[in-house]
C-alpha positions in Angstrom: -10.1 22.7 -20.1 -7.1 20.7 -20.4 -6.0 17.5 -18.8 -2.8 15.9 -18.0 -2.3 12.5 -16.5 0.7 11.7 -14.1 3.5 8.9 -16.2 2.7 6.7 -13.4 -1.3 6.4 -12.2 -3.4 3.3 -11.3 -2.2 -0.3 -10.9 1.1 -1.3 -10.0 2.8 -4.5 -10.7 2.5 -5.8 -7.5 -1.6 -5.5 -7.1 -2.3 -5.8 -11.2 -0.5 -9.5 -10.1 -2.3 -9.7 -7.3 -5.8 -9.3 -9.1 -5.4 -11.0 -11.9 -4.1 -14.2 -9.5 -7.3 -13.7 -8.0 -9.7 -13.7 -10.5 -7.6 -16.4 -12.0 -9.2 -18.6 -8.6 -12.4 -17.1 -8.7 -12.8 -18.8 -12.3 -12.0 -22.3 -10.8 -15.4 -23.1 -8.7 -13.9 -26.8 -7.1 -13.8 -24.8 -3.9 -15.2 -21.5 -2.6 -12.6 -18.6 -2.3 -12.0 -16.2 0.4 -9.6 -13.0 1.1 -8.1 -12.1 4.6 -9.0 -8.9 4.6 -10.0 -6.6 1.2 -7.6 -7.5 -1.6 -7.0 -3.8 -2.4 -7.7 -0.5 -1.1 -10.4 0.0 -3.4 -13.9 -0.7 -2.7 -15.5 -0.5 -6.0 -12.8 -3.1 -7.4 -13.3 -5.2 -4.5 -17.4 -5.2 -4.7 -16.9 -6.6 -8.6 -14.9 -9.5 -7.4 -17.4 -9.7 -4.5 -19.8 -10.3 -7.1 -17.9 -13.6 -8.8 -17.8 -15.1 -5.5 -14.6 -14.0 -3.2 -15.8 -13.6 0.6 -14.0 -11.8 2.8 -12.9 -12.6 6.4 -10.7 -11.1 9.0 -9.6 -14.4 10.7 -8.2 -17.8 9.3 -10.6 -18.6 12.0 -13.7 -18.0 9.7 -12.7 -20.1 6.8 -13.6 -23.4 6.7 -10.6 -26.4 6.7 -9.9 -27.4 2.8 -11.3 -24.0 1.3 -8.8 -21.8 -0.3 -7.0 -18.1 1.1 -6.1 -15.6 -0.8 -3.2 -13.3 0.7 -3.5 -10.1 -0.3 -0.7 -8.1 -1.4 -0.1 -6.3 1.3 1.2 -9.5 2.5 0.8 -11.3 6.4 2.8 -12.6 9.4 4.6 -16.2 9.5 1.9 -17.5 11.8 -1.0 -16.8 9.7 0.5 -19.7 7.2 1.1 -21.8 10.0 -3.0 -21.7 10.7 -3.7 -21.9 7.3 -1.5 -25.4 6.9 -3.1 -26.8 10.5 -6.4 -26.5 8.5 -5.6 -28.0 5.2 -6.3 -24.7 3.8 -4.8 -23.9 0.1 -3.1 -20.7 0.2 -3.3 -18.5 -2.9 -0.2 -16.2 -2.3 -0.5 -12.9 -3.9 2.1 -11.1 -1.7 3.6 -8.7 -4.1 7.4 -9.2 -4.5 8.5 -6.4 -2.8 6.8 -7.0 0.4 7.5 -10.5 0.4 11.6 -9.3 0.0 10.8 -7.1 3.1 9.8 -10.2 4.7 12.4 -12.1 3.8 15.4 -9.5 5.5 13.4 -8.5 9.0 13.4 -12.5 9.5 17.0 -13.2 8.7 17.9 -10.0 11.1 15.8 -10.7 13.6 17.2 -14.0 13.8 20.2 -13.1 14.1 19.8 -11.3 17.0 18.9 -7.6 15.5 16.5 -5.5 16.6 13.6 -5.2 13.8 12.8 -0.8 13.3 10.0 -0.5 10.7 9.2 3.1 9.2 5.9 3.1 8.7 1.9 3.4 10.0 1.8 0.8 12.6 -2.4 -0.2 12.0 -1.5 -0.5 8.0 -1.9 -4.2 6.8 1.6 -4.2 5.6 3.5 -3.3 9.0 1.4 -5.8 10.5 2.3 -8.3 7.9 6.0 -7.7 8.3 5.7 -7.1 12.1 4.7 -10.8 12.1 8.4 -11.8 10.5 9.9 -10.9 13.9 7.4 -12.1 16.8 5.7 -8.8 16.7 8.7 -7.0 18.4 9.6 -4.4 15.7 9.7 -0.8 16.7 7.4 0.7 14.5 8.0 4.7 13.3 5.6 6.9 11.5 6.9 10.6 12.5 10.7 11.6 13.1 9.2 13.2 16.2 8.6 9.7 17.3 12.1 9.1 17.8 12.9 11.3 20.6 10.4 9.3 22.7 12.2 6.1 22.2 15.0 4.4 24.8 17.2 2.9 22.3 19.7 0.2 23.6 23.0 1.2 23.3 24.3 -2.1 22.9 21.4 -3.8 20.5 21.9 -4.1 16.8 19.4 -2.3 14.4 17.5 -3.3 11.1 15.6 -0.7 9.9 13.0 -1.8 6.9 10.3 0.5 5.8 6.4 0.4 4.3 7.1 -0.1 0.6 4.8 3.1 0.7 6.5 5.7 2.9 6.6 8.8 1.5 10.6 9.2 0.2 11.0 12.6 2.0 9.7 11.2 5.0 12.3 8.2 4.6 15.0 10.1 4.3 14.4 12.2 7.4 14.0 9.5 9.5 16.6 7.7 8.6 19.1 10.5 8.9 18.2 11.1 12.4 18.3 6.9 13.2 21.9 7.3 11.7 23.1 9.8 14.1 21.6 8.4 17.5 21.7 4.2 16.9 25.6 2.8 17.1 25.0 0.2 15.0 21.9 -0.1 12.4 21.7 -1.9 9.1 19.4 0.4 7.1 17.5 -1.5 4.1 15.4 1.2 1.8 12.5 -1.0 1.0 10.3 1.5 -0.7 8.9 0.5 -3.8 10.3 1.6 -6.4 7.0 2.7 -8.3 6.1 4.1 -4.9 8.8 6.7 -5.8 8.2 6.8 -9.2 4.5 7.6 -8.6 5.2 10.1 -6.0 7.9 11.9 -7.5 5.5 11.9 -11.5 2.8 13.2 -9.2 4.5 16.7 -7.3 6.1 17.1 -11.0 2.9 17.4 -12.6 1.3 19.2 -9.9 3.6 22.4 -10.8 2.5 22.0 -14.3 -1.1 22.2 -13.2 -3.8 24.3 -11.9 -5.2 21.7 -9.7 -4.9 17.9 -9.1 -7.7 15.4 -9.3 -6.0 12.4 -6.9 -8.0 8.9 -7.3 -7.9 6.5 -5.0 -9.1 4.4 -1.9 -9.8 6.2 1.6 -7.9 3.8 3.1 -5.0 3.3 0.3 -1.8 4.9 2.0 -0.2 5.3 -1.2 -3.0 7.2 -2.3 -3.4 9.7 0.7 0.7 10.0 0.1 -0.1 11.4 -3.8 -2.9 13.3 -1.7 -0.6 15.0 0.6 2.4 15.6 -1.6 -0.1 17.1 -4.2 -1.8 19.6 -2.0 1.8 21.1 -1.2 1.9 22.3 -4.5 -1.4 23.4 -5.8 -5.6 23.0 -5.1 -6.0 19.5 -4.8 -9.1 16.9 -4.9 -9.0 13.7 -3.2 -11.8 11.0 -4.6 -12.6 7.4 -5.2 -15.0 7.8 -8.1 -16.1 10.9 -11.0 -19.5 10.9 -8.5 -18.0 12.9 -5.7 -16.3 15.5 -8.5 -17.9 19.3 -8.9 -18.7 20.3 -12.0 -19.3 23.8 -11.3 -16.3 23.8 -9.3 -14.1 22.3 -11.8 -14.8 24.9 -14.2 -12.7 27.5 -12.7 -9.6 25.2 -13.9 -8.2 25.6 -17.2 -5.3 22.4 -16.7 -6.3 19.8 -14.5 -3.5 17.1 -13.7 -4.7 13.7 -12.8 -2.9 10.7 -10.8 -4.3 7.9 -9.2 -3.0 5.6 -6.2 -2.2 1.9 -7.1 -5.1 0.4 -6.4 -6.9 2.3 -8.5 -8.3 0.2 -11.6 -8.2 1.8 -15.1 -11.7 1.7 -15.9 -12.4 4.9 -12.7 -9.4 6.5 -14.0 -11.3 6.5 -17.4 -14.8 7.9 -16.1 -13.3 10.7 -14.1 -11.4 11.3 -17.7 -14.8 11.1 -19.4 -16.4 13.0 -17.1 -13.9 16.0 -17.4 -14.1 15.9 -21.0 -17.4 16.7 -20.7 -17.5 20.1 -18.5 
């Protein structure tokens, strides 16, 4: 068996900031340190930082006043700094870039009168997060289908942003159609750039390959993107660790192609490695 590993798996910039910020805070014990919501997608990251300390809550609500937030990089709505401030609570930012630039233009539009669209999965972290840059008054798009079912106003200006992990076909199919039935729309491509570059290294390698392994969170939406575009092409294995791999099964492959969503930490991408090596 051979294996082949996609140019861009694992950790992108925005969470390897993001983690190492973190950790960063879970060194200094003044105060104890909590995260609204998981800090990645990744469970068996999360449990090891679990284990120095960080406590996670799903309300501002459930942190004591003075302690200190983390804000994961999925990022949040204005109003959740706003509580965090009333309660003399330290914010530890860890917003990556990208989202936080996504924030930045739906709150300029909207207040200047535009209607906020957001391509994306409505229940994701990160539409919520820049949902909350408008009031919570975006339209928010997941399926082209979608926007047949939608009474656009004919005189209302149009922003359209997008989850920085949208899958890029997706985008561009939705955003053709927006162009052809909204008069006036400002449309902002916010997908991530490594959110291309990861998608695009993954379908490559997967006509190289006889199957994919795809690592990665459940719940990580970049992940079940890679999952998605990968099985379009050849067999494909979605997992989180080398414990839910086949051995038996594997053997029928002679090249196997790995990638690995970006909140996957090196050190799984190395065991399922290992663990491939030795069929």
């Amino acid at each position: 068996m051979k294996i082949k590993i996609a140019k861009n798996a694992g950790f992108c910039f925005g969470v390897k900031r993001a983690m190492q910020m973190a950790s960063d805070e879970l060194d200094d014990k003044s105060t104890k340190v909590y995260s609204l919501g998981p800090l990645i997608h990744n469970k068996q990251a999360v449990s090891k930082y679990e284990e120095k300390g960080l406590k996670v809550v799903e309300a501002i609500s459930e942190i004591p006043a003075d302690e200190r937030v983390i804000i994961r990089s999925h990022g949040v709505g204005e109003n959740i700094y706003n509580e965090a401030h009333s309660k003399s609570i330290k914010i530890v930012d860890t917003t990556c870039p990208f989202v936080k630039k996504i924030h930045e233009i739906v709150n300029d539009f909207y207040k200047k009168g535009y209607k906020i669209i957001i391509i994306g999965n409505k229940n994701h972290p990160e539409v919520i997060g820049i949902n909350g840059w408008c009031d919570d008054s975006a339209v928010v798009i997941k399926t082209i289908d979608e926007i047949d079912q939608i009474d656009f106003d004919e005189n209302q200006k149009y922003c359209v942003v997008s989850q920085t992990t949208v899958d890029v076909d997706d985008y561009e199919k939705i955003t053709l159609k927006l162009a052809s039935v909204l008069k006036d729309a400002t449309i902002k491509n916010t997908i991530c750039s490594a959110t291309k570059e990861r998608q695009l290294s993954a379908k490559s390698l997967a006509k190289e390959v006889d199957c994919m392994i795809v690592i990665g969170g459940k719940h990580s939406s970049n992940t079940q993107k890679l999952v998605n575009i990968c099985k379009e092409v050849t067999n494909t294995f979605a997992i989180e660790t080398k414990d839910e791999l086949d051995k038996e099964e594997l053997k029928k492959y002679r090249l196997v192609g790995i990638t690995a969503g970006a909140s996957t930490p090196d050190w799984i991408i190395s065991d399922v490695i290992e663990f491939l090596e030795s069929i």
